[in-house]
C-alpha positions as CSV (number, residue, x, y, z in Angstrom):
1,X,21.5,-27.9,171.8
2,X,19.1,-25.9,170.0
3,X,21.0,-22.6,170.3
4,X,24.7,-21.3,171.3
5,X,23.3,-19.6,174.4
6,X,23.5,-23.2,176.1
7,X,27.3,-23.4,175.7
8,X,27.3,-20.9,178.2
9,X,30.7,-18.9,176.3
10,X,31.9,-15.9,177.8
11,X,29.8,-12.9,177.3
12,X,32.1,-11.6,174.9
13,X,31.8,-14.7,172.5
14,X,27.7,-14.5,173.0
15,X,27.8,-10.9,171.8
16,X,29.6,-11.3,168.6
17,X,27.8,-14.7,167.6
18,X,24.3,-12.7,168.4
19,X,25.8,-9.7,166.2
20,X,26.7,-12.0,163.2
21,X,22.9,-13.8,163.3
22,X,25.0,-17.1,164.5
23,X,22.2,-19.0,166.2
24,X,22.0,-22.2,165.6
25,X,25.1,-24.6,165.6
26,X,25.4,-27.2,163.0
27,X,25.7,-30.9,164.1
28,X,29.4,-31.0,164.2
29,X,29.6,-27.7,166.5
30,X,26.7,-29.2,168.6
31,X,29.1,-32.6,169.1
32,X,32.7,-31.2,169.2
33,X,31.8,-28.2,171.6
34,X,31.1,-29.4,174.6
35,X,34.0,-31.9,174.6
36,X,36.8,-29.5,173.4
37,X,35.2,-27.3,175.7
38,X,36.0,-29.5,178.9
39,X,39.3,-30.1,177.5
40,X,38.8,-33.2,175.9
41,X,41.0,-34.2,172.6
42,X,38.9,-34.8,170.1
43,X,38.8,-36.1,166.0
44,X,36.2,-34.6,164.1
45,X,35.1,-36.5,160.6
46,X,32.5,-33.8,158.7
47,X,31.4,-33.1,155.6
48,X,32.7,-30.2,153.6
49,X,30.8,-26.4,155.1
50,X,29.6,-28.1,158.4
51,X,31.3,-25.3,160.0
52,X,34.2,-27.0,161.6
53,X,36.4,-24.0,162.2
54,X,34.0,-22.2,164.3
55,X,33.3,-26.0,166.1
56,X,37.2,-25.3,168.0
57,X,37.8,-21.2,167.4
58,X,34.7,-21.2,170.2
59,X,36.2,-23.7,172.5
60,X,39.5,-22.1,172.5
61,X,38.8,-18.5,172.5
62,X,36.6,-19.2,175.6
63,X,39.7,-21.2,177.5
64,X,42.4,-18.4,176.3
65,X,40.1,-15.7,177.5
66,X,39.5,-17.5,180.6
67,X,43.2,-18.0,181.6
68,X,43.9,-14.3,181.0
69,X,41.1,-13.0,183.2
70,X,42.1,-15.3,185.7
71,X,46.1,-13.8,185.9
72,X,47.9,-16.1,183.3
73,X,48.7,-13.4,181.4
74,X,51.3,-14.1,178.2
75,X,54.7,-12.8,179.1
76,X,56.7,-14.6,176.9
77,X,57.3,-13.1,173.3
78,X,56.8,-15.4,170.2
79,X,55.1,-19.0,172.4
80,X,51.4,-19.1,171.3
81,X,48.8,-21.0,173.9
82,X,46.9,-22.1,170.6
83,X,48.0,-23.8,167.2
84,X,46.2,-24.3,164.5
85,X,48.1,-26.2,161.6
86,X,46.3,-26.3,158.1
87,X,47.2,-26.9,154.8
88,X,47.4,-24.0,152.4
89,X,48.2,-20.5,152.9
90,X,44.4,-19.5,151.4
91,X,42.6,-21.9,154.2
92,X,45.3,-20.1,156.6
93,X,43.8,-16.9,155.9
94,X,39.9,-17.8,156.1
95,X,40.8,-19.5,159.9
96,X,42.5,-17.1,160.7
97,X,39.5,-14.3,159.5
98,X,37.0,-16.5,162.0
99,X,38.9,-16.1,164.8
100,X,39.5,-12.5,164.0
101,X,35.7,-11.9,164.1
102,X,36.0,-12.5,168.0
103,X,39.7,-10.6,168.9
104,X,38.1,-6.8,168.4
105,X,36.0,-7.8,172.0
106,X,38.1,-10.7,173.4
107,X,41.9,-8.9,172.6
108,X,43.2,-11.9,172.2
109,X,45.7,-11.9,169.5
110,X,45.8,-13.8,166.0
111,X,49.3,-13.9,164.3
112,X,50.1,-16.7,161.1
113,X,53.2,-18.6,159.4
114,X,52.0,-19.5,156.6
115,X,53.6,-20.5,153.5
116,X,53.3,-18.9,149.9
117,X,54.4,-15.6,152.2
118,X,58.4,-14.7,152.5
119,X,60.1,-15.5,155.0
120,X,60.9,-12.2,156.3
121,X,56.9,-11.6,156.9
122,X,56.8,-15.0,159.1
123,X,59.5,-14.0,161.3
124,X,57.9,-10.4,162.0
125,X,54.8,-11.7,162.2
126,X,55.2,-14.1,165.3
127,X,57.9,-11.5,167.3
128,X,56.2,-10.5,170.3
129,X,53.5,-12.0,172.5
130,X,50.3,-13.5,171.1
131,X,47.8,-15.8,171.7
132,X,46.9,-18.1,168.5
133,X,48.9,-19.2,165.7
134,X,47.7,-20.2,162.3
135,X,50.6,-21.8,160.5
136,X,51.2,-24.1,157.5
137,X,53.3,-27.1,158.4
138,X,56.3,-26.6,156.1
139,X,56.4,-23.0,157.6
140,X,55.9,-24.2,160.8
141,X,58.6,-26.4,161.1
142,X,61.5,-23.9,159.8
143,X,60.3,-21.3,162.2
144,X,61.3,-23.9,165.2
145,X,64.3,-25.4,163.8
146,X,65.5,-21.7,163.4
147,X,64.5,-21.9,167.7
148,X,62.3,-18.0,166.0
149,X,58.8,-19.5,168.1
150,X,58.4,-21.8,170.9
151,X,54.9,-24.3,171.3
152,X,56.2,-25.5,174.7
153,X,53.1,-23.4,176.1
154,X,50.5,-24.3,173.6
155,X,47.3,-25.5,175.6
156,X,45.2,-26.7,172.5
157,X,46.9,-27.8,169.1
158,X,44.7,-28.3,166.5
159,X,44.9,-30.1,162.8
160,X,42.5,-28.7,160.3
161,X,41.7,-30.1,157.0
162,X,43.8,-33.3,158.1
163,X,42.8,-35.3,154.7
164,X,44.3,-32.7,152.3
165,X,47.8,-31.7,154.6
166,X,48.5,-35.4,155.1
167,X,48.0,-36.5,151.6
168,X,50.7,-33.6,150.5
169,X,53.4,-35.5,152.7
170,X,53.3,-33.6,156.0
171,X,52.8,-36.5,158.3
172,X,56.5,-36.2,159.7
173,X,55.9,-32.9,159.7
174,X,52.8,-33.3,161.8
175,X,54.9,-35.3,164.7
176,X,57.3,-32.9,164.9
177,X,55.2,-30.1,166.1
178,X,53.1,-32.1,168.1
179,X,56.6,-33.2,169.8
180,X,57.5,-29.3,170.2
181,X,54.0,-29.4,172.4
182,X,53.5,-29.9,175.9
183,X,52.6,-33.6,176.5
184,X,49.5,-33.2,178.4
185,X,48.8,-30.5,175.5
186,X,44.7,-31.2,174.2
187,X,44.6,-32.8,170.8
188,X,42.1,-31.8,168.3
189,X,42.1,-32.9,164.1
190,X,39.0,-32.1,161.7
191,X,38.7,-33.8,158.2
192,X,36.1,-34.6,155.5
193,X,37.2,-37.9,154.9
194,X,39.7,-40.6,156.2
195,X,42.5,-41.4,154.0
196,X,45.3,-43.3,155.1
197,X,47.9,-40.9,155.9
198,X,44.7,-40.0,158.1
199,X,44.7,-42.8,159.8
200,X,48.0,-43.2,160.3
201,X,47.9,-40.0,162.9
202,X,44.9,-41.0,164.3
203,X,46.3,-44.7,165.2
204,X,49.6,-43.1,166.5
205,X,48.5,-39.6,168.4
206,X,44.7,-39.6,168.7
207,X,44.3,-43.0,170.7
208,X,42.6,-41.8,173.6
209,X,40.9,-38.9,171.6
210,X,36.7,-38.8,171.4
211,X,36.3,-39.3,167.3
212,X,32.7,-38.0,166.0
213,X,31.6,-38.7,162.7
214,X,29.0,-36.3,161.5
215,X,25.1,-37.8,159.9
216,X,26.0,-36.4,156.9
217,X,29.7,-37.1,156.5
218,X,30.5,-38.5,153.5
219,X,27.4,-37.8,151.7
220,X,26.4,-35.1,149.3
221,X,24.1,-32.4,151.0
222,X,20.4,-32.4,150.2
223,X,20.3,-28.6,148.7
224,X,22.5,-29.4,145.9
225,X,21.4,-30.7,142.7
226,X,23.1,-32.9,140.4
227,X,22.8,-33.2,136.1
228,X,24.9,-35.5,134.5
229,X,25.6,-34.7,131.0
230,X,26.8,-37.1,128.5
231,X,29.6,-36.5,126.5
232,X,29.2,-37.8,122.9
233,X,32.5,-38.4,120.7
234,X,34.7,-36.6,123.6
235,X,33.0,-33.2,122.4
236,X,33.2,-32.1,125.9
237,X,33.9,-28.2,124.8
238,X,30.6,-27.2,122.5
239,X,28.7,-28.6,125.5
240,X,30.5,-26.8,128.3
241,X,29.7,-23.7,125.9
242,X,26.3,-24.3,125.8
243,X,26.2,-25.2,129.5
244,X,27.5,-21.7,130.2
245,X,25.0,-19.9,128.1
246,X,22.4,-20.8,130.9
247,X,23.3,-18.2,133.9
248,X,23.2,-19.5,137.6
249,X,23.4,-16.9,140.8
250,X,26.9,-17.0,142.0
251,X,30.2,-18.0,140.7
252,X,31.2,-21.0,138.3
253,X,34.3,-23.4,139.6
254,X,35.0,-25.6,136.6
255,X,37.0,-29.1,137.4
256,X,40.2,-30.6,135.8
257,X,42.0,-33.6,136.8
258,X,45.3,-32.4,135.1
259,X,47.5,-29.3,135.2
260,X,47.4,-29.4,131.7
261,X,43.9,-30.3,131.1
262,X,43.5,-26.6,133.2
263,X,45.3,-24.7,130.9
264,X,43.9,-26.1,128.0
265,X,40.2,-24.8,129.0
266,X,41.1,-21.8,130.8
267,X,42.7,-21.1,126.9
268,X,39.8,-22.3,125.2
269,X,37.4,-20.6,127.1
270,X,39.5,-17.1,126.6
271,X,39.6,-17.6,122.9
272,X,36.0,-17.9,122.9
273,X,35.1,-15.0,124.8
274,X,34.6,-16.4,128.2
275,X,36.2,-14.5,130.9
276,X,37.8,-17.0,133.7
277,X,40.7,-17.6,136.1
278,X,43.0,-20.4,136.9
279,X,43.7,-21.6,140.5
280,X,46.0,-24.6,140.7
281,X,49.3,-26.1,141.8
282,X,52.9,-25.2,140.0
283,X,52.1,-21.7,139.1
284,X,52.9,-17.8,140.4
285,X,51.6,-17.7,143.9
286,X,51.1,-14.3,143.7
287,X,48.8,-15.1,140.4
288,X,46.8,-17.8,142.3
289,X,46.0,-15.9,145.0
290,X,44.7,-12.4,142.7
291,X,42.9,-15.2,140.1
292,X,41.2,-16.1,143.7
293,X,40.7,-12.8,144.9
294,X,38.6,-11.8,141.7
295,X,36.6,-14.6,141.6
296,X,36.1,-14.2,145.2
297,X,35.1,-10.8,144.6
298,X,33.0,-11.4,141.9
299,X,34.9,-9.9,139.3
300,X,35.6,-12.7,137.6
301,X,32.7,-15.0,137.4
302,X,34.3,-18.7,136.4
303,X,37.1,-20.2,138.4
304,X,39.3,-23.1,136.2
305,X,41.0,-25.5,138.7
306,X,42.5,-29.2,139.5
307,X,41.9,-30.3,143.1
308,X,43.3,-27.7,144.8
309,X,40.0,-25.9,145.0
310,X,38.3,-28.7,146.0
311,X,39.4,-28.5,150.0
312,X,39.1,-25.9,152.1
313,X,38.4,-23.2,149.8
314,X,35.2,-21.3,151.0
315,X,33.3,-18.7,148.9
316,X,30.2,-17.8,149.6
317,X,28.7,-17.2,146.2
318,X,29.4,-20.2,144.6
319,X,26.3,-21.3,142.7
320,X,28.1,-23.8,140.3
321,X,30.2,-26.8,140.4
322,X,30.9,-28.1,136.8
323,X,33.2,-31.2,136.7
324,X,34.8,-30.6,133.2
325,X,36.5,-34.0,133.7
326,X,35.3,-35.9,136.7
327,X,37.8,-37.5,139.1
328,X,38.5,-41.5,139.7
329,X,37.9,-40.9,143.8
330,X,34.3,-40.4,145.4
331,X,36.1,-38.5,148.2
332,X,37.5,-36.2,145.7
333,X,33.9,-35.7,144.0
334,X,32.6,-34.8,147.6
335,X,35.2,-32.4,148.1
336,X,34.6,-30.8,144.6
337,X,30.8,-30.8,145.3
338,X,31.1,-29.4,148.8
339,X,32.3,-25.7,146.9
340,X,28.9,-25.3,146.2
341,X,25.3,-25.5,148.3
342,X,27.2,-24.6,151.6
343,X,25.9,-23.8,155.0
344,X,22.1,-24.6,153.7
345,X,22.3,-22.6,150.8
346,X,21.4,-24.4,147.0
347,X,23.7,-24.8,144.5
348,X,23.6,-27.2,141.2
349,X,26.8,-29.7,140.0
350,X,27.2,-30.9,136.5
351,X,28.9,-33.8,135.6
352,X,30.2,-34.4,131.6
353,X,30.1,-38.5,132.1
354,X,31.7,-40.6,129.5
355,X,32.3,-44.4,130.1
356,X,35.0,-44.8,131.8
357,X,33.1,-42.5,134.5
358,X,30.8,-45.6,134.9
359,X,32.9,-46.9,137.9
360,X,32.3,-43.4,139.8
361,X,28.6,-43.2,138.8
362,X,27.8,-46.6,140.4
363,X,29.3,-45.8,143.5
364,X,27.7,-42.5,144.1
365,X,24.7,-44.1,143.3
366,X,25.3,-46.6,146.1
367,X,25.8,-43.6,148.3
368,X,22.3,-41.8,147.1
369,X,20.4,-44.7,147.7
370,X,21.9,-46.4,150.8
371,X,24.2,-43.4,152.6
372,X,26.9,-45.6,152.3
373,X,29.9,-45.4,150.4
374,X,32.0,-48.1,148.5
375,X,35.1,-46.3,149.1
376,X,38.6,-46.2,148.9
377,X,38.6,-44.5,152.4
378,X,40.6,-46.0,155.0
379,X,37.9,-47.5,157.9
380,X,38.8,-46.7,161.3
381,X,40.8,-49.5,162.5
382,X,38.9,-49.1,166.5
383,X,36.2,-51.1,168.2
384,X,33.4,-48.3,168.8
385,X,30.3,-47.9,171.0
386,X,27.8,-45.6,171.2
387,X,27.6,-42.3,174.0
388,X,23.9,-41.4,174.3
389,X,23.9,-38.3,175.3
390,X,25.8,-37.1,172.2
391,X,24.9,-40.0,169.9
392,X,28.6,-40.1,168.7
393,X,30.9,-42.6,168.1
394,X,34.0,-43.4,170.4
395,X,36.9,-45.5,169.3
396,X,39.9,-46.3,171.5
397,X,42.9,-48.4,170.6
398,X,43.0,-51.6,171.6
């Protein structure tokens, strides 16, 4: 497919994509569409900005739409066609802002649950009828053990950003709301890497589901360049300082592997005169999301963070991606990396290596040179053979 025109969306879809300068799709939209489009289930394995979310908001705008012109109009109050489950409340609102960019010409109707918001704001949010939730799973559940929102009419459930929302401990979440679904209810999950948790869904719900593996998934994108810095005598600060004193466009997201190794910079840098922010787990939620907002905005121009701004997050303006302390998992580099030279844009990372990062270093290298990974990812545990006409890779259980 060399352009969205041959996906043949309703006219309503084509007009906004053509308004926004979407074109082209990306390999993952050019794979997943056409089979989530015929109503296919489908796992989706992408690197980080491949543009996934657009890859099933298409799909299931265009079948929503659809139903409603054709006299299945929504008359029940709070029991969504659509559900989309992801992990944080900040990746909530950016899926939920990509399917709003269509609602102004299709009137189909976006509402979310998503945690990190009271309680109170969940349960007005979902009264009435509407077409597509967002939700958290936490948030999700409570709604329907409270019986406040019914998913026995959801058409298309979808898990976004699987990796990260099973890894917190939401996999018995996960088969709860796909048990409040329809059984005959299409299946959909999108993830940058495999882990086990992962796997675990995929081996138990996704076993007659289409999986696709992206070219590039699990590598590190060609527009982003990479300097390793030593770190002599664990002086990692002076050299961080002098780092910063060479401006890049775009914002700075600095890596921690610690809570405590966050705070420590984010105080350091202050005390020096560096303006910054810190996003990460076990603080105000209010706080995280305004420290977000401003480097968002660009009022702020370094970002000081653990792992929890290493999925899902997506700012445009991101020029930087400094690992400050670099992690012991390759798929957790990727996902750090992946905050920076999105969507074909360029962006630089810097790594302070010492030598216990020698382990790390070797296996990205491997990756570099070969496109393979020696990984602690999970493999998919399913024979698989090849589909021609998408050049994708299907694996059923056996």
């Amino acid at each position: 497919m060399k352009n969205f025109e041959h996906f043949e969306f309703l006219p309503t879809l084509q007009a906004i994509l053509a308004e926004k300068g979407i074109k082209e799709p990306t390999e993952i939209q050019n794979r997943a569409i056409p089979l989530l489009k015929a109503g296919k289930s489908v796992v989706g394995v992408a690197e980080t900005g491949s543009g996934k979310t657009l890859a099933y908001a298409l799909p299931i705008l265009h079948q929503l739409k659809n139903l409603e012109t054709s006299g299945e109009t929504i008359e029940s109050d709070s029991q969504p066609r659509a559900c989309i489950v992801v992990p944080t409340r900040e990746l909530g609102e950016q899926v939920s802002k990509v399917f709003k960019l269509f609602t102004h010409t299709t009137r189909l109707r976006v509402r979310t649950v998503l945690g990190g918001t009271t309680f109170e704001m969940a349960r007005r949010s979902i009264k009435g009828p509407f077409d597509i939730l967002v939700a958290t799973p936490g948030r999700l559940v409570k709604i329907l053990d409270m019986n406040l929102l019914s998913l026995k009419d959801v058409r298309v459930l979808v898990f976004d950003e699987a990796d990260q929302m099973l890894d917190k401990g939401f996999l018995p979440d996960a088969h709860r709301i796909v048990k409040a679904c329809p059984e005959d209810r299409q299946l959909a999950l999108f993830s940058a890497t495999v882990s086990t948790p992962v796997e675990k869904l995929i081996e138990s719900l996704f076993a007659d589901a289409t999986v696709i593996r992206s070219e590039k998934s699990h590598q590190v994108v060609e527009s982003l360049k990479t300097i390793n810095e030593k770190v002599v005598d664990g002086k990692r600060f002076p050299l961080l300082e002098k780092l910063l004193g060479k401006e890049v466009p775009g914002g700075t997201i600095i890596f921690t592997n610690t809570r405590d190794q966050c705070d420590k910079l984010a105080a350091s840098l202050e005390k020096a005169g560096h303006s910054c922010v810190v996003y990460r787990g076990e603080m105000d939620k209010v706080e995280r999301r305004r420290n977000l907002k401003a480097f968002r905005d660009g009022k702020i121009g370094l970002l000081i963070s653990t792992d929890l701004a290493s999925r899902g997050l997506d700012v445009d303006h991101v020029g930087r991606v400094m690992n400050y302390h670099l992690p012991q998992q390759v798929e957790n580099y990727i996902h750090r990396v992946g905050r920076t030279a999105r969507a074909g844009r360029s962006g630089v990372v810097i790594n302070f290596v010492t030598e216990r990062d020698e382990g790390l270093l070797a296996k990205l290298s491997t990756l570099r040179s070969t496109g393979k990974i020696v990984s602690d990812e999970v493999p998919f545990k399913k024979k698989a053979k090849i589909v021609p006409e998408f050049k994708m890779v299907i694996r059923k259980r056996v």
